[in-house]
BALOBA-1460 file (C-alpha; in Angstrom, 3 decimals):
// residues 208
<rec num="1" residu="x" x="-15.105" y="15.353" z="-1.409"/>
<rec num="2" residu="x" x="-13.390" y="12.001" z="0.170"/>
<rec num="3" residu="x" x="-10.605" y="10.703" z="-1.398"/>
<rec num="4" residu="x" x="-9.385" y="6.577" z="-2.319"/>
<rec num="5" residu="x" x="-5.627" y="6.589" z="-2.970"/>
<rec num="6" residu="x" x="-4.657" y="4.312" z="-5.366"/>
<rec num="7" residu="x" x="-1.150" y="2.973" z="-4.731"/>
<rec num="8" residu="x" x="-0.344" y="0.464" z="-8.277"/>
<rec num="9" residu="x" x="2.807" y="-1.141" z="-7.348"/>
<rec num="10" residu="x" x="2.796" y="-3.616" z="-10.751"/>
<rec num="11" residu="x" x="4.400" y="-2.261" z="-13.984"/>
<rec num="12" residu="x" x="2.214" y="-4.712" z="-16.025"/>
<rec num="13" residu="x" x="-0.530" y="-2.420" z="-16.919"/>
<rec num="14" residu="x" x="-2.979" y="-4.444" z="-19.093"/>
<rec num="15" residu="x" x="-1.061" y="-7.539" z="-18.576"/>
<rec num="16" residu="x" x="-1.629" y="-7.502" z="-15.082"/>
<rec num="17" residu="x" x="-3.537" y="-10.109" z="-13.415"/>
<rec num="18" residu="x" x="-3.454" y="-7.821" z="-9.973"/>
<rec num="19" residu="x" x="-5.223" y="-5.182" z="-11.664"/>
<rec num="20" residu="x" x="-8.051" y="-7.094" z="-13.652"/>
<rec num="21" residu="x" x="-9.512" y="-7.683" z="-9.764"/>
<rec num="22" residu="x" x="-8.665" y="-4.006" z="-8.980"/>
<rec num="23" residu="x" x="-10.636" y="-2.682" z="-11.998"/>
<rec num="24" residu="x" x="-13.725" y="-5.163" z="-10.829"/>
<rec num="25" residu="x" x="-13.706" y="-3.250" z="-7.940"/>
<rec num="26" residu="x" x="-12.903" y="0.442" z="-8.928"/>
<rec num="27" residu="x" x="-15.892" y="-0.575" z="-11.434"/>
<rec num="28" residu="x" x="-18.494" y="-1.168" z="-8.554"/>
<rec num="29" residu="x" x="-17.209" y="1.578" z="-5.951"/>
<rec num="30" residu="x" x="-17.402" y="4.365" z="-8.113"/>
<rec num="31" residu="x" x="-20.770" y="3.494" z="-9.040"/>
<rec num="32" residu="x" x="-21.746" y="3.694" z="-4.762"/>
<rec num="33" residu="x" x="-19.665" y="6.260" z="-3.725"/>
<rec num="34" residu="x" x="-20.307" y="9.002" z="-5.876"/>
<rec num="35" residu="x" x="-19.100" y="11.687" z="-3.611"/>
<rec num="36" residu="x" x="-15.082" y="10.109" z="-4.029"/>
<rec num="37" residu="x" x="-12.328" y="10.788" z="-5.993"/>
<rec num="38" residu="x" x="-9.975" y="8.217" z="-6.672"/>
<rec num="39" residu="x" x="-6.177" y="9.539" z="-6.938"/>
<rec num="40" residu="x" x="-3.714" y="7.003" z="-8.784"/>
<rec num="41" residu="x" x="-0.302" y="7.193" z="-8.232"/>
<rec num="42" residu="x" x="1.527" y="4.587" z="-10.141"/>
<rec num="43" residu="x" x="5.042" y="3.358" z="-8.615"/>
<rec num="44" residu="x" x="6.126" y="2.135" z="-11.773"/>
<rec num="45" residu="x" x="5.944" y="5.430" z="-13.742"/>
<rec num="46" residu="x" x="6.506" y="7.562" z="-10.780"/>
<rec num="47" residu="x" x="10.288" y="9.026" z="-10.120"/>
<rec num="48" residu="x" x="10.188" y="8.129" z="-6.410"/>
<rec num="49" residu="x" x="12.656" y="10.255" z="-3.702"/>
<rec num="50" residu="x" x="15.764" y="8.506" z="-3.424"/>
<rec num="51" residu="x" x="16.633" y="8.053" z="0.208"/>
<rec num="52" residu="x" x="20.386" y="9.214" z="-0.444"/>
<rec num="53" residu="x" x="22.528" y="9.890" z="3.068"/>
<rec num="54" residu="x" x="21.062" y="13.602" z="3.613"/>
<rec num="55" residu="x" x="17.940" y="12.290" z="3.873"/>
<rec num="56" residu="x" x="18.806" y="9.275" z="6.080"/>
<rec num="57" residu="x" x="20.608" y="11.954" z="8.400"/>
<rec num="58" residu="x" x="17.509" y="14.282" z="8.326"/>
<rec num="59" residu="x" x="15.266" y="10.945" z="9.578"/>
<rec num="60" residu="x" x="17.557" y="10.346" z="12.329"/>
<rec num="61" residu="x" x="16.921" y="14.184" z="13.180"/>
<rec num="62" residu="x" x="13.308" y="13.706" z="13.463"/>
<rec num="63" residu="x" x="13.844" y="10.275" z="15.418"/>
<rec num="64" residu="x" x="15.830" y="12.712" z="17.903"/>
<rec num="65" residu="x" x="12.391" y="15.092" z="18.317"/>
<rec num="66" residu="x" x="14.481" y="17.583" z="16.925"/>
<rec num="67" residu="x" x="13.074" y="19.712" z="13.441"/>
<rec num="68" residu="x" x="15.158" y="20.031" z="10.121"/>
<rec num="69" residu="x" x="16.413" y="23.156" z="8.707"/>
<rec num="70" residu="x" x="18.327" y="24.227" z="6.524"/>
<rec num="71" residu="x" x="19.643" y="21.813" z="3.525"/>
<rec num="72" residu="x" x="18.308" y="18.846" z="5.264"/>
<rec num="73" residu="x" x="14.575" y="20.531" z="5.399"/>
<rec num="74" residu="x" x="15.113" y="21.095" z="1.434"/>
<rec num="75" residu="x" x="16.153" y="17.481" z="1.040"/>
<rec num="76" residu="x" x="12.836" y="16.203" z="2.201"/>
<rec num="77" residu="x" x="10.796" y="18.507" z="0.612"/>
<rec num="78" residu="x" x="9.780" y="15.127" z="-2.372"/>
<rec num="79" residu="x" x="9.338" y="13.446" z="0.946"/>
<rec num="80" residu="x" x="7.250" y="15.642" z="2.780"/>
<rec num="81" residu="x" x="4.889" y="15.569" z="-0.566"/>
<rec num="82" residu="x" x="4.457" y="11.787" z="-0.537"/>
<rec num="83" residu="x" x="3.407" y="11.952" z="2.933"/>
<rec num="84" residu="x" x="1.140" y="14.791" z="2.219"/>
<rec num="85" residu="x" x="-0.217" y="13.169" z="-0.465"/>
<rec num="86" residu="x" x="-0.913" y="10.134" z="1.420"/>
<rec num="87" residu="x" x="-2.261" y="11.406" z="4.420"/>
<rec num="88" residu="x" x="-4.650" y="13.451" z="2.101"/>
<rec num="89" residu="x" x="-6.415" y="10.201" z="1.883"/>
<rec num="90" residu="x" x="-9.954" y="9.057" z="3.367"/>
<rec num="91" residu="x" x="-8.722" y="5.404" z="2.205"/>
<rec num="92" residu="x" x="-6.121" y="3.519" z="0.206"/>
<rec num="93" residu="x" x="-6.312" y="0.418" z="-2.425"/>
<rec num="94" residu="x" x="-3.251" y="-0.933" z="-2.725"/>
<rec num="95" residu="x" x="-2.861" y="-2.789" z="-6.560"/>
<rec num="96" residu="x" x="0.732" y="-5.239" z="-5.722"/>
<rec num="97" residu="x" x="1.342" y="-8.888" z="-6.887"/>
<rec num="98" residu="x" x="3.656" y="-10.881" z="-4.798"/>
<rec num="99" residu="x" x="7.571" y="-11.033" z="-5.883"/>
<rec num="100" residu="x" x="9.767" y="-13.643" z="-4.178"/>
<rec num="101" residu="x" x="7.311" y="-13.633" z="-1.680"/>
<rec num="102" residu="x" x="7.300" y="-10.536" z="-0.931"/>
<rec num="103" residu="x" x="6.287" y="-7.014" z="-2.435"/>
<rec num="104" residu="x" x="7.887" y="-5.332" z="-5.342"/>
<rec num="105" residu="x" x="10.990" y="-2.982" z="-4.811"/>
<rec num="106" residu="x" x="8.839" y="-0.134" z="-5.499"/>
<rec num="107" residu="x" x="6.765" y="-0.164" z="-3.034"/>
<rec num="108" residu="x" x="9.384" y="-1.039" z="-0.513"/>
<rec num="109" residu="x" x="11.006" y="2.233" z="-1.681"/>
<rec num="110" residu="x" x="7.361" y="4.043" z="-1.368"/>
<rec num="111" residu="x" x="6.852" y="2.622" z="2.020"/>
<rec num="112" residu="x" x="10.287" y="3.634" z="3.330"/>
<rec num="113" residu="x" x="10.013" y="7.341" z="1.702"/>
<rec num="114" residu="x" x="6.288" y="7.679" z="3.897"/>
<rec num="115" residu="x" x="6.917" y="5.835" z="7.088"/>
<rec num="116" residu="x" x="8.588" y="8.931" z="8.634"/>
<rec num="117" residu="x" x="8.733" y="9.690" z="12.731"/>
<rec num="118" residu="x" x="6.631" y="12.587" z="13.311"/>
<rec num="119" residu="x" x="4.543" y="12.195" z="10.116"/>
<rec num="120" residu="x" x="3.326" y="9.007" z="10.336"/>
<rec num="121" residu="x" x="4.531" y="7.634" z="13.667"/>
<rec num="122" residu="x" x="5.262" y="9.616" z="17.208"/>
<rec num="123" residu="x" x="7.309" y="8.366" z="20.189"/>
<rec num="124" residu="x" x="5.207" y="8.937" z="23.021"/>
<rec num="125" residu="x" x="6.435" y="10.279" z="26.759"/>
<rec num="126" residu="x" x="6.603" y="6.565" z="27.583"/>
<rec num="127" residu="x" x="8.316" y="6.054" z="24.846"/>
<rec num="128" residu="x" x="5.958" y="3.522" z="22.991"/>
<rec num="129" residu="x" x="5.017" y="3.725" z="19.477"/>
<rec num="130" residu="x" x="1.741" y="6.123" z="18.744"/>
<rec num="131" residu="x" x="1.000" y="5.743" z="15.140"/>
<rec num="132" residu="x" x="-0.765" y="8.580" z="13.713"/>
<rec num="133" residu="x" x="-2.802" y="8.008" z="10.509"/>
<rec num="134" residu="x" x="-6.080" y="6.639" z="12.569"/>
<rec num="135" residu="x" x="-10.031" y="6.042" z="11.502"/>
<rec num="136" residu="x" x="-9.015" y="5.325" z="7.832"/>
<rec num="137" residu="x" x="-9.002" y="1.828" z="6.161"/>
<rec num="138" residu="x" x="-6.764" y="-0.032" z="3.352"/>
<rec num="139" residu="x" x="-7.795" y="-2.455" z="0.907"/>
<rec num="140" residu="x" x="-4.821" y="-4.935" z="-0.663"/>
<rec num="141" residu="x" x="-5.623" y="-6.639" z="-4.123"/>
<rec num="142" residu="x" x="-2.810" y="-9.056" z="-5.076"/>
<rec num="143" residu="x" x="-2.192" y="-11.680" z="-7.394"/>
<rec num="144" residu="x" x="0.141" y="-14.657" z="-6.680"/>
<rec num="145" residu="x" x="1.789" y="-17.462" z="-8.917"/>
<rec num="146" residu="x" x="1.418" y="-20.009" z="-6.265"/>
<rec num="147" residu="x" x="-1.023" y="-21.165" z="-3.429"/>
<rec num="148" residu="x" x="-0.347" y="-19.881" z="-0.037"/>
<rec num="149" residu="x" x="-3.210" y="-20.802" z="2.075"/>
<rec num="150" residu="x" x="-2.219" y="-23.997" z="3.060"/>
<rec num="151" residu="x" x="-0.277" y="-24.903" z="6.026"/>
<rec num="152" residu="x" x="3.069" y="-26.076" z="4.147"/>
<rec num="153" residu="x" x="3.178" y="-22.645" z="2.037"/>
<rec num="154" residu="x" x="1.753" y="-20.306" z="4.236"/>
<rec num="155" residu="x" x="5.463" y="-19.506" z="6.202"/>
<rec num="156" residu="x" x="6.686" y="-18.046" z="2.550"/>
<rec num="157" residu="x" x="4.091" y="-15.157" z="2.348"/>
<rec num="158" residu="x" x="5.837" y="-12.309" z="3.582"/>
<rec num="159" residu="x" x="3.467" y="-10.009" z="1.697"/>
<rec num="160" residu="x" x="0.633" y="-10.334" z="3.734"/>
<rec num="161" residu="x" x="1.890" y="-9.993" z="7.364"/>
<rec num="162" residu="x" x="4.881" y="-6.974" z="6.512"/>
<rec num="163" residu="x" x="2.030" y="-4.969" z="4.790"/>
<rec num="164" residu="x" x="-0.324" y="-5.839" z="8.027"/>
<rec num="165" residu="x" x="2.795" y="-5.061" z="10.255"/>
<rec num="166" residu="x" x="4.151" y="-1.504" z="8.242"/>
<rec num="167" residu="x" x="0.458" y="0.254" z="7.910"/>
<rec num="168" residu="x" x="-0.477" y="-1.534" z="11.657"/>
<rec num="169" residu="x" x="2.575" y="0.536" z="13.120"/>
<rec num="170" residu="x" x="1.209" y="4.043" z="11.301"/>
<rec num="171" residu="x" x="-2.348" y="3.423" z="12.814"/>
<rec num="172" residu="x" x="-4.274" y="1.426" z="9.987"/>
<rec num="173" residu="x" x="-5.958" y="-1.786" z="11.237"/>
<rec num="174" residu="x" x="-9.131" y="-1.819" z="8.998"/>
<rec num="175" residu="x" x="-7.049" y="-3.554" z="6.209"/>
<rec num="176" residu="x" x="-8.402" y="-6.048" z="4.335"/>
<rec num="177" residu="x" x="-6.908" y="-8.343" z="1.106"/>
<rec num="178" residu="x" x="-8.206" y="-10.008" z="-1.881"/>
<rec num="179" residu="x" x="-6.173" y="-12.132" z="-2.943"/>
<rec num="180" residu="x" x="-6.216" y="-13.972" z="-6.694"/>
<rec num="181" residu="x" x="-4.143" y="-17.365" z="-6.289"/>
<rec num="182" residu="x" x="-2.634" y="-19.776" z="-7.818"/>
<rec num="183" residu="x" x="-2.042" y="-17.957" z="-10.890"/>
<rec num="184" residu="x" x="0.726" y="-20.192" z="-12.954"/>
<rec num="185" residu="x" x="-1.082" y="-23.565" z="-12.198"/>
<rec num="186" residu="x" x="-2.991" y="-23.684" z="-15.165"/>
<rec num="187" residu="x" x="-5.004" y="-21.410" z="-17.555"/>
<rec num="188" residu="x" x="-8.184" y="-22.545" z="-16.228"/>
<rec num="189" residu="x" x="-7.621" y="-22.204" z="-12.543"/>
<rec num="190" residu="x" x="-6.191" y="-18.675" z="-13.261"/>
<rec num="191" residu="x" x="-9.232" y="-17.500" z="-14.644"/>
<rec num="192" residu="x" x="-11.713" y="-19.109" z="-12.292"/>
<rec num="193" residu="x" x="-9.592" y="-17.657" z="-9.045"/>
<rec num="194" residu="x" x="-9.304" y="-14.341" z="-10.585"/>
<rec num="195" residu="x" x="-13.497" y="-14.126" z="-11.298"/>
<rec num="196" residu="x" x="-13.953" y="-15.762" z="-7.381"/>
<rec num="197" residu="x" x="-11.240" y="-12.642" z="-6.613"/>
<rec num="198" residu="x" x="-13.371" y="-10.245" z="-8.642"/>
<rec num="199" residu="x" x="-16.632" y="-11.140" z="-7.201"/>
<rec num="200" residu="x" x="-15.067" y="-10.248" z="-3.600"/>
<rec num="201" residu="x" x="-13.386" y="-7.511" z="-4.773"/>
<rec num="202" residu="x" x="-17.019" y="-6.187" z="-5.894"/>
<rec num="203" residu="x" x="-19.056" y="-7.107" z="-2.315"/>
<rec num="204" residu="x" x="-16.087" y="-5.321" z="-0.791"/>
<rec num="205" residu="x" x="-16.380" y="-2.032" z="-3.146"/>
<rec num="206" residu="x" x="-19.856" y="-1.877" z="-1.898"/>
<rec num="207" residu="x" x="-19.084" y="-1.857" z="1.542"/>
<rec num="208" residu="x" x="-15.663" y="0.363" z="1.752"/>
């Protein structure tokens, strides 16, 4: 059975807008892929690994192609987990709205805890950059206050291009967003971009 990891990095629940596109689309790919499970794991009610200074020093042990042992192996063993648990995964749907133009501290913290030399990346011979997690694709459903797509505005979204940039590094390239915006321009517009997100968030379920 293939698995779609969920990664909700909004503690809005119900009240989020990011999350009335992603249940549009969990909606229509459950009912075509039959044969998936869809694991959740919700950064706003999960008690994420702090990265504390044994764990920093057991990173720069594994940037060194050397193994941990010892106290430092122990240290990552919430670490190793998260990256088990993601690289479990046939796909990932990421659930974030943008904050300050970015992404929520969260799921900074979540991508810093996975993004780990040896796990997710490699160092080759040469020594260029060999990321590991290949043939699997992302989907990104966000919500934004403002409008981004036009040339004056489009230099603030850091959301898009990091997330692009982080999974590109680890190997994922099939990534695709939807993305729901302007959101705080007006009752009206909110709803009518989050249906037009919705209906692509639908064509794309079908297709994942």
């Amino acid at each position: 059975m293939k698995k779609l990891l969920h990664i909700v990095a909004t503690p809005r629940d119900d009240g989020s807008r990011t999350l009335q596109v992603t249940d549009s689309f969990l909606e229509a790919f459950q009912k075509t892929h039959t044969g998936w499970v869809v694991d959740e794991l919700n950064l706003a009610k999960e008690k994420l690994p702090e990265l504390n200074r044994k764990r920093v020093d057991g990173k720069y042990v594994l940037l060194s192609g050397k193994d941990l042992f010892g106290e430092a192996k122990e240290s990552w063993n919430e670490i190793v987990s998260h990256i088990e648990r993601f690289l479990a995964a046939d796909a990932y749907l990421i659930s974030t709205p943008m904050w300050n133009f970015s992404i929520p501290y969260a799921l900074k913290q979540y991508i810093d805890i996975i993004v780990q030399p040896k796990y997710l990346f490699r160092y080759t011979e040469s020594g260029a950059v060999e990321g590991l997690v290949k043939n699997k694709k992302m989907l990104i459903i966000t919500s934004r206050g403002g409008e981004y797509a036009s040339p004056q505005m489009r230099g603030f979204d850091h959301q898009e291009p990091y997330l692009r940039t982080i999974f590109g590094f680890v190997g994922i390239t099939d990534i695709n967003f939807v993305i729901a915006q302007p959101m705080d321009m007006g009752q009206a517009l909110q709803v009518q971009k989050i249906e037009e997100a919705q209906g692509l968030a639908k064509k794309i379920a079908v297709e994942f």
